[in-house]
C-alpha positions in Angstrom: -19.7 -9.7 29.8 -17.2 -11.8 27.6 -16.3 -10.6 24.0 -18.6 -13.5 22.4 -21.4 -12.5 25.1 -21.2 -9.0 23.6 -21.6 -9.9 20.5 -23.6 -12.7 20.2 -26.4 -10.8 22.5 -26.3 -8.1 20.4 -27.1 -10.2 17.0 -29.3 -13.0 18.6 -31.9 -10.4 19.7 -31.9 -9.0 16.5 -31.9 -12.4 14.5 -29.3 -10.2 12.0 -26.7 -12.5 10.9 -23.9 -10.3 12.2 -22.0 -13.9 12.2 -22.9 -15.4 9.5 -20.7 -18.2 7.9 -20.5 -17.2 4.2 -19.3 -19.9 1.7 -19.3 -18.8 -1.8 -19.6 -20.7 -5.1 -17.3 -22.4 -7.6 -18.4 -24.7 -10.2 -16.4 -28.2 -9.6 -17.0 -31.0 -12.1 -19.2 -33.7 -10.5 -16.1 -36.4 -11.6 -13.4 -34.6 -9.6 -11.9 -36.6 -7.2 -12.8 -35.3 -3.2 -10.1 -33.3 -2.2 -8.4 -33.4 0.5 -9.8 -31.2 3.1 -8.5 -28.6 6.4 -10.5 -27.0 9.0 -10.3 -23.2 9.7 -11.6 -23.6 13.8 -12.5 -20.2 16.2 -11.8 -21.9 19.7 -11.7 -20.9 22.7 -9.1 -23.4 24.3 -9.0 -22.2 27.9 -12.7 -21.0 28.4 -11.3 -17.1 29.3 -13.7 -15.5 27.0 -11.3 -15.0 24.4 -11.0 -16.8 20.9 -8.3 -17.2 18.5 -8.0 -18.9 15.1 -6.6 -22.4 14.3 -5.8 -24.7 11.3 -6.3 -28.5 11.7 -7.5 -31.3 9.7 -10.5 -32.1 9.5 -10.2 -35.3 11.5 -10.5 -33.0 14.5 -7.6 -35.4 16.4 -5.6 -34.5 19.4 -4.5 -31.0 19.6 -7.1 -27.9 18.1 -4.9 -27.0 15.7 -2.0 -24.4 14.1 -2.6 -20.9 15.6 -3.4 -18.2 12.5 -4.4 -15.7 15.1 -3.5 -16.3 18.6 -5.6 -16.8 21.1 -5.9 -14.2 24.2 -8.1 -12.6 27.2 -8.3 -9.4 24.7 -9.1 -10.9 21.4 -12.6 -12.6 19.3 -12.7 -14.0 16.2 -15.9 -14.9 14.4 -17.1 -14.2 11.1 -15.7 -16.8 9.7 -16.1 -17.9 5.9 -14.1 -19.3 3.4 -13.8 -19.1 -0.6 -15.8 -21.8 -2.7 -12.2 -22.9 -4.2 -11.5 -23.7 -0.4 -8.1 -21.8 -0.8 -8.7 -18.3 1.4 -10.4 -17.7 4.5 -11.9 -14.6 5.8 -12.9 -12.9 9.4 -13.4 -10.6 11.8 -10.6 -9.9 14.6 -12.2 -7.9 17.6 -9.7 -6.6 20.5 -10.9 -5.5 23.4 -9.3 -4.5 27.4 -8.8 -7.9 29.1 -9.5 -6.1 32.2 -12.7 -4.2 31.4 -13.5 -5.7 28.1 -13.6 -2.1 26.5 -14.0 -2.6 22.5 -10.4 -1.5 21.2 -10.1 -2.3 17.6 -12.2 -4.0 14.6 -10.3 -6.0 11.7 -11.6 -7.4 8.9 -8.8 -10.3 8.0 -8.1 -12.7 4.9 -6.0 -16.0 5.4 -4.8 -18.5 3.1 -4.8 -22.2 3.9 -1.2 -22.1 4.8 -1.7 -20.1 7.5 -0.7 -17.1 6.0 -2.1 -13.6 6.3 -3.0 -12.5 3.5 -4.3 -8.7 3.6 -6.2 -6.8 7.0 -9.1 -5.6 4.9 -10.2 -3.3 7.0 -8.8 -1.6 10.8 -10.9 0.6 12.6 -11.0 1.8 15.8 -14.1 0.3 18.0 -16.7 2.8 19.7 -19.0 0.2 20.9 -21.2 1.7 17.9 -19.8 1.1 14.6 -18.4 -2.5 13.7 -17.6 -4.8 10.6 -18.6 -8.4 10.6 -19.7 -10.9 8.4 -16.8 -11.6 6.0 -16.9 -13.4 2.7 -15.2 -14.2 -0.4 -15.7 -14.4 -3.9 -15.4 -17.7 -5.2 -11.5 -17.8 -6.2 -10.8 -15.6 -3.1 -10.1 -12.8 -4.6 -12.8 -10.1 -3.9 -14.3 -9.9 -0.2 -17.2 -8.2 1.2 -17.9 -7.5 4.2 -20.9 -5.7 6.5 -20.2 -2.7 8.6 -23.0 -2.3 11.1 -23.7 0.9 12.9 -25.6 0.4 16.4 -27.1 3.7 16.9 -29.5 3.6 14.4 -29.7 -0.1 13.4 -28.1 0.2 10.1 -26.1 -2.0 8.0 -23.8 -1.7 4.3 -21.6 -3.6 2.6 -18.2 -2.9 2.2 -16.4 -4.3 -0.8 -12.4 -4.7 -1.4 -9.9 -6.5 -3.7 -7.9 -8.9 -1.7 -4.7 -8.0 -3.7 -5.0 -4.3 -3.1 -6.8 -1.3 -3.1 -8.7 0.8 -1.4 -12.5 -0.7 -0.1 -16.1 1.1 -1.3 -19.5 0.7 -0.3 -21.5 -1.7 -2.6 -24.5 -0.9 -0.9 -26.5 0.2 2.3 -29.3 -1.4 4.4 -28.1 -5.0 3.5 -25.6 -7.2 4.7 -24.1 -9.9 2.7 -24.3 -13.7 3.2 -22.6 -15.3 0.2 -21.5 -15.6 -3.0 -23.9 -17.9 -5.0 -21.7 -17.3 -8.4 -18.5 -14.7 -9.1 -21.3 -12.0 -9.9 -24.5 -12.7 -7.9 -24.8 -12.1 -4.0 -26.7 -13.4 -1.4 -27.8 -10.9 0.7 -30.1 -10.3 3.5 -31.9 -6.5 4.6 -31.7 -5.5 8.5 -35.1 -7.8 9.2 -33.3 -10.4 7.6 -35.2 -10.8 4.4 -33.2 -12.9 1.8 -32.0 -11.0 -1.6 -29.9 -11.4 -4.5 -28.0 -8.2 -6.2 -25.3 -8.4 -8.4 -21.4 -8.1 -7.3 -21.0 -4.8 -9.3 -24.6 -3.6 -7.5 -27.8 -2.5 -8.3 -30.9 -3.3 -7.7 -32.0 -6.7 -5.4 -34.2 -9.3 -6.5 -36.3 -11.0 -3.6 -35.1 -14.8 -2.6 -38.1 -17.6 -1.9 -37.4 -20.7 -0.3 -34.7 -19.1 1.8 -35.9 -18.4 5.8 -36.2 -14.9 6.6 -34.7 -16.3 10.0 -31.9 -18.1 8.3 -28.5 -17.0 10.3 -25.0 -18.6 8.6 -25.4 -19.5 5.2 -23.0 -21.7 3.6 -22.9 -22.4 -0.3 -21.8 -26.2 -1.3 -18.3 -25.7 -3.5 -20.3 -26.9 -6.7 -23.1 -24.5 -6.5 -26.4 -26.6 -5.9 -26.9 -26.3 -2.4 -27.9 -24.0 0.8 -27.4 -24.7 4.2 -28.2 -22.8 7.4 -29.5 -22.4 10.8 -33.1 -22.0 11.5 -33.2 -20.2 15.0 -36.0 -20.1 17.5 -36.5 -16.8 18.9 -39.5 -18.4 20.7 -37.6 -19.5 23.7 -37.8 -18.1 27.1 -34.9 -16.2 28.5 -32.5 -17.9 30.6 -33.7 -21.3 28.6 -30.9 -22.7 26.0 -31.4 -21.0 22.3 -32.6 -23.7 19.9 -31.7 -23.4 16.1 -32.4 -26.5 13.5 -30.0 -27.0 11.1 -31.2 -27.5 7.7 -29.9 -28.3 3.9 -32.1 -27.3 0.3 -30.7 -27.1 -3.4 -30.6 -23.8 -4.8 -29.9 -22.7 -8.4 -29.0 -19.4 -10.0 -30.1 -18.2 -13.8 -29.1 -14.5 -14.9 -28.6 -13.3 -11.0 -32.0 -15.4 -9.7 -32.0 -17.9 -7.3 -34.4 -20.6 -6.8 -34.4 -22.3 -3.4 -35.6 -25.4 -3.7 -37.8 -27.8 -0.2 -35.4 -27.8 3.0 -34.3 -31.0 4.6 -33.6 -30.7 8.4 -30.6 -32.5 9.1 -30.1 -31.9 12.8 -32.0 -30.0 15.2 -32.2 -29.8 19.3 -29.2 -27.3 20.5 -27.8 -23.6 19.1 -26.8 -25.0 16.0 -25.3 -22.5 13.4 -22.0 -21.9 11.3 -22.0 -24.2 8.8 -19.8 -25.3 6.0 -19.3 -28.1 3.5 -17.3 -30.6 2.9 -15.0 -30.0 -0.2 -16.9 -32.6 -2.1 -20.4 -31.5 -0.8 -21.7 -34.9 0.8 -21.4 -33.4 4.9 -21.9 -30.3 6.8 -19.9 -29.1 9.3 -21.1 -26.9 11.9 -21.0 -25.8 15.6 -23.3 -26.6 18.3 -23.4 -25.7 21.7 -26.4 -25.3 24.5 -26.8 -21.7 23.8 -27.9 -20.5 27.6 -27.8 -17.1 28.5 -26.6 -15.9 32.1 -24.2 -19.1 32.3 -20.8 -19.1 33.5 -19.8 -20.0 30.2 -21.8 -16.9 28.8 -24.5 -16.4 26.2 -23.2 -18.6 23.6 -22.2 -21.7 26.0 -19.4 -24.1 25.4 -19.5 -25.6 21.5 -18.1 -28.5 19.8 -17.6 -29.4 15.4 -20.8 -31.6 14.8 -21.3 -32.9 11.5 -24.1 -34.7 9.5 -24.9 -35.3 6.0 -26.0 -32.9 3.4 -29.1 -35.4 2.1 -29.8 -37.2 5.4 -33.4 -37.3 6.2 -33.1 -38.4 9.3 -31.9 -36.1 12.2 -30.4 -38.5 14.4 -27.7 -39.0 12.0 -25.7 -35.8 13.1 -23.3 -36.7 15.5 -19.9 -34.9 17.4 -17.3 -34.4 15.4 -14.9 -32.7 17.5 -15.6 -33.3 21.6 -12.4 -31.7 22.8 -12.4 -29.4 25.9 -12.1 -26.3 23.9 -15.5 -23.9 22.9 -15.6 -23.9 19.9 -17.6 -21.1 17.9 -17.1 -21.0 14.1 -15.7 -23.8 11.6 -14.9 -23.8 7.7 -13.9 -26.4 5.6 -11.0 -25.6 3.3 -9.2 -27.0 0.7 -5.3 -28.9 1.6 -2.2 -29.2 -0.3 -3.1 -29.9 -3.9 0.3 -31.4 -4.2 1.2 -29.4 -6.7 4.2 -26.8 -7.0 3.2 -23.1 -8.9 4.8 -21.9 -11.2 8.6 -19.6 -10.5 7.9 -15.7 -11.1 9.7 -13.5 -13.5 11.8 -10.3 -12.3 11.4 -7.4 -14.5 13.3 -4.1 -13.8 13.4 -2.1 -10.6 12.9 1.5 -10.0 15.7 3.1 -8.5 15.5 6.1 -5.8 18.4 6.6 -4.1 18.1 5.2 -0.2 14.9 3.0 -1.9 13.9 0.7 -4.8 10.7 -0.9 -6.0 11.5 -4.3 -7.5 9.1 -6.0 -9.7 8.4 -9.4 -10.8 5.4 -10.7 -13.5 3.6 -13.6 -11.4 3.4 -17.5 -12.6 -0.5 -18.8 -14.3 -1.2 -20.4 -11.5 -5.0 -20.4 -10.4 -4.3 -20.9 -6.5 -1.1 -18.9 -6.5 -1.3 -16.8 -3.3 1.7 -14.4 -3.8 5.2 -13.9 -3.7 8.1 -14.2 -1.5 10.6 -12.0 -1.5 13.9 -11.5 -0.1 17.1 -9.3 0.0 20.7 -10.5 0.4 19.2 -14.1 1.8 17.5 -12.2 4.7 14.1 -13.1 6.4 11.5 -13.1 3.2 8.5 -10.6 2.8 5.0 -12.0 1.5 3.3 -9.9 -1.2 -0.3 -11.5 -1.5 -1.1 -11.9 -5.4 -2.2 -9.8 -7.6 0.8 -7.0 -5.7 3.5 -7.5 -8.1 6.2 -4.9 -6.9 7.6 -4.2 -3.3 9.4 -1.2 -1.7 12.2 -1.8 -0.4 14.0 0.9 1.8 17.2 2.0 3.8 19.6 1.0 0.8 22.6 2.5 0.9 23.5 4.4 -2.3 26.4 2.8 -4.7 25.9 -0.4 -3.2 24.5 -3.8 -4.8 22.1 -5.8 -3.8 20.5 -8.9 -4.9 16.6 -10.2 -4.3 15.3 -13.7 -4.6 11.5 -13.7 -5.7 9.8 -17.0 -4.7 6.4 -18.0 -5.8 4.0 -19.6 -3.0 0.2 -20.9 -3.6 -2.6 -21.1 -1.1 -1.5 -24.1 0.5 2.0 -23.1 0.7 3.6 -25.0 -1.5 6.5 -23.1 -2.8 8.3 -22.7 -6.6 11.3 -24.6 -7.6 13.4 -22.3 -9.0 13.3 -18.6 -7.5 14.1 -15.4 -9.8 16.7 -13.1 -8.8 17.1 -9.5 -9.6 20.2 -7.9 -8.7 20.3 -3.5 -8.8 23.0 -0.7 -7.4 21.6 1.7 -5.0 21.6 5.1 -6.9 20.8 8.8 -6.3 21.3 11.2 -9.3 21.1 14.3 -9.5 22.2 17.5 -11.6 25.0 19.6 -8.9 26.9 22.7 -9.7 28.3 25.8 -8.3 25.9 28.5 -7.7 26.5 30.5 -9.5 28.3 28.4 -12.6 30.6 31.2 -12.7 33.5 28.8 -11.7 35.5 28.9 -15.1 37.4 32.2 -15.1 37.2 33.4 -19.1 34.3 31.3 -20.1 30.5 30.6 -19.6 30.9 26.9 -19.6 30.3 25.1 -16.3 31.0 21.5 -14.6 27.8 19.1 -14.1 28.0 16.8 -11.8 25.2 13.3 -12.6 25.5 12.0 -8.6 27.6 12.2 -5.6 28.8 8.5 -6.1 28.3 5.4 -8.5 30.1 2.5 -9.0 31.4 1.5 -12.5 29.0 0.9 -15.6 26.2 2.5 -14.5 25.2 5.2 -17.5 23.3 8.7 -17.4 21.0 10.1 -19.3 20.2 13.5 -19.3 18.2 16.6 -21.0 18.4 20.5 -20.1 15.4 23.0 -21.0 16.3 26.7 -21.4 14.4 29.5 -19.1 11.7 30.5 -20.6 11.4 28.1 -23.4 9.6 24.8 -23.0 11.2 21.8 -25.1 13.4 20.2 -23.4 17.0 19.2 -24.8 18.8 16.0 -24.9 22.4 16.4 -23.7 23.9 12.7 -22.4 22.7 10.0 -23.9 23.5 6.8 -21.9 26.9 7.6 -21.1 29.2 6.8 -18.1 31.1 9.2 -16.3 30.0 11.5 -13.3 30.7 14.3 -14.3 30.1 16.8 -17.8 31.0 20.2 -19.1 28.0 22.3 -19.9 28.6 24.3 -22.6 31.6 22.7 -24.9 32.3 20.9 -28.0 30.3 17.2 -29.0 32.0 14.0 -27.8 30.7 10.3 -27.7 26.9 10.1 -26.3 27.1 14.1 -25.4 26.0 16.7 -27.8 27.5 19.9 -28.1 25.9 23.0 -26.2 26.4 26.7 -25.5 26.8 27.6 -22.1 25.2 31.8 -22.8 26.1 34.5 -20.5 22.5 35.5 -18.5 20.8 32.0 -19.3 19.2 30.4 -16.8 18.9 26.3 -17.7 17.3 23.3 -15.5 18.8 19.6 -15.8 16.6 15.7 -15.7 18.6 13.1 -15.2 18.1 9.1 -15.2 21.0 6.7 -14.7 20.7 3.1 -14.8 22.6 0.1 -13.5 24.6 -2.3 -14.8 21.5 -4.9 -14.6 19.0 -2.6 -16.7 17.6 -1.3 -13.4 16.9 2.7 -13.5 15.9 5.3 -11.5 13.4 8.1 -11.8 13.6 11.3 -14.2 15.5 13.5 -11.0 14.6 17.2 -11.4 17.9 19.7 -10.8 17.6 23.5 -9.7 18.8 26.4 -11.7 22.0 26.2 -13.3 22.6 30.1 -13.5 25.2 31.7 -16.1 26.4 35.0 -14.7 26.4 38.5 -17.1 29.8 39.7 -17.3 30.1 43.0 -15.0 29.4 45.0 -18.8 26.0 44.4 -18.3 25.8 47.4 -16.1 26.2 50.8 -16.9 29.2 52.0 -15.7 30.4 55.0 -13.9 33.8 55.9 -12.7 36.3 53.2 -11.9 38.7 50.9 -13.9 38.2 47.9 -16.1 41.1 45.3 -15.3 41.6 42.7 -17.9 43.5 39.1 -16.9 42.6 35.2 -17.7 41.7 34.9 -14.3 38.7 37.1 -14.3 35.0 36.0 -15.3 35.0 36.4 -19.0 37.9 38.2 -18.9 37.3 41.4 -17.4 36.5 43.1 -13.7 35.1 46.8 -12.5 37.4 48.7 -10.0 35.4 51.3 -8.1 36.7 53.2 -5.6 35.0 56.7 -4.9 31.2 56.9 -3.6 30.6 59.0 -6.9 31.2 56.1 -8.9 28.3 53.3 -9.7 27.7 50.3 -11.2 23.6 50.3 -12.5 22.2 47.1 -14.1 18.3 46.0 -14.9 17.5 42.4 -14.9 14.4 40.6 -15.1 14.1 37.5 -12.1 13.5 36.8 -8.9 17.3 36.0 -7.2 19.9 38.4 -7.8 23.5 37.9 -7.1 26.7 40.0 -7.3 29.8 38.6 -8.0 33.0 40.1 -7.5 36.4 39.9 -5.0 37.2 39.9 -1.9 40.9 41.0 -0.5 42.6 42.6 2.1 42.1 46.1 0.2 38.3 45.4 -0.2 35.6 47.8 1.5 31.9 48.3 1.5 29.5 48.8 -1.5 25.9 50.0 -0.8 22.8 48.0 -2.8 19.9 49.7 -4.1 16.3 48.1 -5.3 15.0 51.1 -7.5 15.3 53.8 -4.9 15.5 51.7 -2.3 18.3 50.9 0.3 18.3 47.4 0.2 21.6 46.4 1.8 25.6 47.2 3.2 28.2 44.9 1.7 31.5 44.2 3.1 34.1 42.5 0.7 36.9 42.2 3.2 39.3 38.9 3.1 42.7 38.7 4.3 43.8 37.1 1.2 42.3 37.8 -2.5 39.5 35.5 -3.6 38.4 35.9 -7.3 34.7 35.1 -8.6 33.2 35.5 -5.2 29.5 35.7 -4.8 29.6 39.2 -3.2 25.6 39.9 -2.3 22.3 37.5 -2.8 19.0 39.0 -2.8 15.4 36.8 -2.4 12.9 39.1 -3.6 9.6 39.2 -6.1 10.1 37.9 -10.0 9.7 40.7 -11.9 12.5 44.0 -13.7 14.4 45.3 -11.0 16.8 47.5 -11.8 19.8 47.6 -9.0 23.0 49.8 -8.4 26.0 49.3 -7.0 27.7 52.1 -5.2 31.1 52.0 -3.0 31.6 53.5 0.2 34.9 54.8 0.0 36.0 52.5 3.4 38.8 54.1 4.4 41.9 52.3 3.5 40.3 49.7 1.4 38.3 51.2 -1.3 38.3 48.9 -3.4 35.2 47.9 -5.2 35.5 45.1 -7.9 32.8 44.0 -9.8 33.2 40.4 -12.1 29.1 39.3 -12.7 25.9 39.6 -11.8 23.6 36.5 -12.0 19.8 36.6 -12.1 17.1 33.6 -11.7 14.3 33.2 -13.8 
């Protein structure tokens, strides 16, 4: 069994309209001129089963058609409907094995008359049990709903998604939709195919009259007034061709009620079903084909475009449209170029993350805009389907520039005149410093440094917070310059700060380009101020004084009787000290426990050294330091210890 055969067997027994053509409603004043007019056609151009989607005009001369989605062994499009402004399309995309015909995938798909995708609505994986159909469009084609059927039990919902973005929700469950008969009222059908209206934002339903309960593919006219659909006879024998009328009435809607007004059958005899009006509402389009089951051409058998008018009374005045060689299944009547150009967008500033940037731009007023175009350096442009007015962009390489080009397109893809450009720097600040700061020899101050690289004129702002309090600090205040002492005396855009012996402090930092684009607030790690080596209580040993030494002064043990003991409150504790050819081994102890051996050998002398890091549980510890007298090197010296928190 073909993909159409599968489905089309499975919705024709049922007389659901899992297919329905949904056409929703937009008021157009009755002196417009008729616009002009494309044709959204499901063919099947080589009879393998397999249907694609195609953009023609509606003349339905020589060749099917521009390919939206292409045509193969493994794919079925149906579902087709298209928005009352005639300027999006939506439908379902089923792929399947082209050896077994296994059900693969589902997609729920909107289009715009240009050709281009707009946004995959929905993409689930097929069981054979669960599936969405029966797409359609609010009437400026910017809402969808769609149904999601599930087999096993014979239920149906709705599903309901901006076409811009965002995520879809369920509007409501044993119903499935058929059209939009104004931007807030539904048409809507239960699973034995009872006609309803319920408002776009749900609740309750409100029964339809008028309407068949056996009505499949419902079209609205684009100014609001009239119904058409097919009336299918579930009467016939099997094997014999399905029959369906095709039939017209005027409907009107008043606070979320429709009134269906006396149907006129404008064409009767084969499967006739799918249709759509003419932009200016005088034909309908539809398919017809002989509807046979067990045929080599399958359930559905071959189709063609037929089209008749929407007032004719008299049946025989529906004749072929399109007689080509293809089977065709689904048709839509959309609206062509409008000749007119929309509007340029606007860049505003991008956010900046180092390797990435999100660039912006405010879209033009333009009522059939479709999105944006953008591109980087001149490259291969990226669509971004209105209302989406930022992109990602990735794998920038910090410190360089780069320059975008923001191009507005509408639904006919007409493009704007005069693009916007936004130019930004790659950046990736940061807050970096020695751990621990302890890096200036008779002071607490300590080197910042804002990033790893930036070009010239781009400016850094940045604030510290103190351990243990919680306002933060401003420090830089839009000032260039990598790098900044912590700790030392007020200059231009940098206030003054003390760098304290034991403090723990955490930097933010922003920097921003030199075309007003910045980055993030970036979070830093613990910028940690060592306690000079007085912080202990000493035992035994020597205190050597020279410039070189962390605040001035260092420890010498040298006996295992002497001791350095010191109680800090944190949760990293470090010991900082030298290492030298006449270094040995100190002993660490947690409380009164053994917590590690220490050597401080170095074949040259090394001053300010971080000696010992411990990990352990934030809380007081109290530690002590006690040499081991290595023979010929006991030498102990103490500078600092430093302590998270």
């Amino acid at each position: 069994m073909t993909p159409a055969v599968r489905r089309i067997a499975a919705t024709a027994a049922s007389v659901v309209a899992s297919t329905v053509l949904l056409v929703p409603l937009v008021a157009v004043p009755a002196s417009a001129a008729a616009p002009t007019q494309k044709a959204f056609v499901v063919a099947d151009t080589n009879n393998n089963g397999g249907y694609g989607l195609y953009l023609q005009s509606t003349a339905f001369t020589g060749a099917i058609g521009t390919p939206i989605v292409a045509e193969s062994d493994s794919t079925d499009v149906h579902g087709l409907s298209v928005s009352a402004d005639g300027s999006r399309a939506a439908f379902v995309v089923d792929t399947y094995n082209p050896s077994t015909f296994a059900p693969l995938r589902h997609k729920v798909v909107v289009a715009d008359v240009s050709g281009r995708i707009v946004r995959v609505l929905e993409d689930t994986a097929e069981d054979g049990v669960h599936y969405p159909s029966v797409p359609t469009l609010s009437p400026d084609g910017t809402v969808a709903v769609w149904e999601v059927g599930d087999a096993s039990n014979n239920s149906v919902s709705i599903r309901k998604a901006n076409v811009g973005s965002g995520a879809a929700t369920t509007l409501a469950v044993a119903l499935t939709p058929y059209a939009f008969l104004d931007s807030t009222t539904l048409l809507v059908q239960d699973i034995a195919g009872n006609p309803f209206t319920m408002p776009l934002a749900g609740g309750a339903k409100t029964a339809v009259t008028g309407l068949p309960a056996q009505a499949i593919n419902v079209a609205v006219s684009p100014d609001g007034t009239h119904l058409a659909w097919g009336l299918f006879d579930d009467t016939v024998p099997t094997g014999s061709p399905y029959l369906a009328s095709m039939q017209v009435a005027p409907v009107s809607v008043t606070g979320g009620v429709a009134t269906v007004g006396s149907a006129t059958t404008i064409a009767t005899g084969l499967y006739n079903k799918q249709p759509s009006f003419s932009r200016d509402g005088s034909t309908v389009y539809f398919v017809r084909n002989d509807g046979k089951a067990n045929t080599a051409q399958g359930f559905n058998g071959p189709g063609d475009i037929w089209s008749a008018s929407a007032t004719a009374t008299d049946t025989s005045t529906a004749a072929v449209t399109s007689a080509t060689s293809a089977d065709e299944l689904d048709v839509a009547i959309a609206t062509a170029d409008d000749g007119t150009v929309p509007g340029d967008p606007t860049s505003t500033p991008a956010s900046l993350s180092g390797t990435s940037a999100t660039v912006r731009w405010t879209e033009p007023a333009d009522t059939d805009l479709s999105g944006v175009l953008v591109s980087r350096n001149g490259g291969a442009a990226r669509y971004v389907p209105a209302p989406v007015t930022s992109l990602v962009d990735t794998g920038l390489v910090p410190g360089t520039t780069y320059s975008y080009t923001f191009t507005s397109v509408d639904r006919s893809g007409n493009l704007g005149t005069t693009p916007a450009v936004r130019q930004l720097t790659a950046l990736a600040p940061g807050a970096t410093f020695a751990d621990p700061t302890s890096i200036i020899a008779t002071k607490a101050p300590f080197a910042v440094k804002f990033a790893t690289a930036a070009p010239t004129n781009v400016t850094f702002l940045v604030d510290y917070l103190v351990a243990g309090t919680t306002t933060w600090k401003r420090w830089v205040t839009n000032t260039a310059g990598l790098t900044r002492t912590f700790g030392s005396a007020a200059t231009t855009g940098v206030a003054a700060t003390t760098s304290v012996p034991g403090a723990n402090y955490t930097f933010r930092v922003t920097a921003t380009d030199a075309f007003g684009n910045s980055t993030a607030t970036v979070l830093s790690a613990h910028a940690i101020v060592p306690f000079d080596q007085t912080k202990a209580t000493l035992s035994g040993g020597s205190t050597l004084t020279s410039g070189a030494y962390y605040l001035g002064t260092v420890r010498r043990l040298t006996t295992t009787a002497s001791y350095a003991k010191v109680s800090l409150y944190g949760n990293r504790f470090q010991i900082i000290g030298f290492k030298c050819a006449a270094c040995g081994k100190f002993v660490v102890y947690d409380g009164s426990t053994k917590v590690a051996t220490v050597d401080t050998y170095a074949t040259s002398t090394k001053l300010r050294q971080v000696l010992y890091t411990r990990l352990t549980t934030l809380g007081n510890h109290t530690y002590t330091i006690r040499p081991l007298a290595t023979a010929g090197r006991p030498s102990v010296v103490l500078d600092g210890f430093a302590m998270r928190r």
